[in-house]
N, C-alpha and C positions, 0 to 999 in steps of 0.2 A: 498586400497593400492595405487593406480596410482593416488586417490585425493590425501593422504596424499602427494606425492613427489610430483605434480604442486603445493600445496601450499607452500611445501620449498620453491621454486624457486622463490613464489610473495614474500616472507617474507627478513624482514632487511637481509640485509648480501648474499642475493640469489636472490633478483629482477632483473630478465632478459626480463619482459615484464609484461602487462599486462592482466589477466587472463579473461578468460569468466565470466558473472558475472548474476547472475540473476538481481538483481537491476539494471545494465546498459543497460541488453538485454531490460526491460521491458520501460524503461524512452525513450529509442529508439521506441522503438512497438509504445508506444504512441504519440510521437511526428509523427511517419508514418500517425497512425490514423486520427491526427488532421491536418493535410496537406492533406491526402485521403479523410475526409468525415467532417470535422468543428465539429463544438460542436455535431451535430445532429449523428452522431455516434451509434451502437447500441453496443448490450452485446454481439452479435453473430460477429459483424466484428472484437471487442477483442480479442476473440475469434480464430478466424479464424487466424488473424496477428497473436497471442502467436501460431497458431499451425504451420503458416507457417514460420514462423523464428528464433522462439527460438530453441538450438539446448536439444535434451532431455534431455539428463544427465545434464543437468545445470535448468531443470525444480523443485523444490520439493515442497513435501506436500500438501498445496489446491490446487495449482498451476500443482502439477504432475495430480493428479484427476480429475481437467478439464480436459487438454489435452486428457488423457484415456476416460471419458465419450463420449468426443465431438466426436472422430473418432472412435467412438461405438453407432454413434446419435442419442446422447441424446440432446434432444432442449437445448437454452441456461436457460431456468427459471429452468432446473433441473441437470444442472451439479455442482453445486454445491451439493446437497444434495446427490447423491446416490456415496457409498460406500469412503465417505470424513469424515474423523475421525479429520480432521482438519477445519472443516467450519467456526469455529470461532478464528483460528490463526491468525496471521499478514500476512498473503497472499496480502489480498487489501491495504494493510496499505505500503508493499514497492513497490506496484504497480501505489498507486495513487498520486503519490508527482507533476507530471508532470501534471495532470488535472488544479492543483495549481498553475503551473509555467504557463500554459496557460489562465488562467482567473485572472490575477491579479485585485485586485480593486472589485471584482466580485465572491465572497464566494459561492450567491446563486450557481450560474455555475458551480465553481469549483464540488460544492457537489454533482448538479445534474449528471456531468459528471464520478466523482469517484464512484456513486452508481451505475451508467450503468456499470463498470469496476467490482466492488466488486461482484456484485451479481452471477456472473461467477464463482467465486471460492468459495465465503462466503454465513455466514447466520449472521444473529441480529450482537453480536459485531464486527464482521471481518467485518462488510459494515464499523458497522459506526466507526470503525478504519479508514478504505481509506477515508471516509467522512470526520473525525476529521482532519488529516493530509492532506488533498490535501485542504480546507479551510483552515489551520494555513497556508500552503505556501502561498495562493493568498493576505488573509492579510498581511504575513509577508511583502510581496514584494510588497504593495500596502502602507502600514505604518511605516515598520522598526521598530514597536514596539511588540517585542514577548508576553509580556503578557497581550495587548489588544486582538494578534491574538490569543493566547490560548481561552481568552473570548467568540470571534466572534465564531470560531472553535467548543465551548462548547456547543454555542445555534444550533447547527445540529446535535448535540444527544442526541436520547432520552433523557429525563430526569429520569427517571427509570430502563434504563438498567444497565447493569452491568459497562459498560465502563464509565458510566458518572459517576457513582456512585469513578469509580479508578481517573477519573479528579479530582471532589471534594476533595477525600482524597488527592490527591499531592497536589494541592494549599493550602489545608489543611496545610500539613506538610512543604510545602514552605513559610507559614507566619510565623509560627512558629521557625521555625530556618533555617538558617543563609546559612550551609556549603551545597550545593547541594548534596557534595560528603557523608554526613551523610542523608540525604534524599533518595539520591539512594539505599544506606544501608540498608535502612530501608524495601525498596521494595522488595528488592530480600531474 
């Protein structure tokens, strides 16, 4: 009930401010991180930052799971797995844009840094979600060219998991036709 009425208020015709946000808390956390500890960073100080500053009720799903495993301590290589019915959602995937925006020009980095990040929350495709996206940022902002960084982005996933397999099929259906907005169509 008390979401539904904060989000009146973000919404057209009721925006009175700007609301807590998971995606803004996390692009914060990270930029802390990497001013705290550079690339060298680990999955426990992640960790640690999501537990000290994000506020809870604005935590959800992989991301709630951590936090509960971590202050129940559980090391970082197992708080994703225990009692995470989301291991393979987009948890890492809106986590790790800013690994991206940090290593511009520099894909490997980016990916190695968004796997330190992912494995906190995720399993197999939720990494290599933060993996895919936090490498399409560093390309994008490294060439300005989106569907080279799709490319570059593509070669840091598996080639047999499930996610690469959802890449192929959209490039797929984006050569094929034209309207993005009938492509999306088609996904959902």
């Amino acid at each position: 009930k008390w979401m539904k009425k904060l989000s009146q208020r973000a919404a057209k015709g009721g925006f009175r401010a700007v609301l807590p946000d998971d995606d803004i808390h996390y692009a914060i956390i990270s930029q802390l991180i990497l001013e705290e500890h550079g690339s060298d960073f680990t999955t426990d100080d992640v960790i640690r930052k999501i537990v000290q500053l994000t506020p809870t009720n604005y935590i959800f799903a992989a991301g709630r799971n951590t936090f509960r495993t971590s202050l129940f301590g559980f090391p970082a290589s197992h708080t994703a797995l225990y009692g995470n019915p989301c291991r393979q959602s987009l948890g890492a995937m809106i986590r790790c844009d800013p690994w991206g925006w940090g290593a511009p020009a520099n894909p490997a980095l980016a990916a190695r840094m968004a796997y330190k990040d992912a494995v906190a929350s995720q399993t197999r495709n939720g990494i290599y979600a933060g993996m895919f996206f936090s490498v399409l940022m560093a390309d994008t902002l490294a060439h300005g060219d989106p569907a080279r960084a799709i490319n570059t982005a593509e070669a840091y996933v598996p080639p047999k998991s499930r996610f690469a397999e959802m890449i192929r099929w959209v490039k797929a259906e984006c050569a094929r036709e034209e309207s993005w907005e009938e492509v999306n169509r088609r996904m959902t």
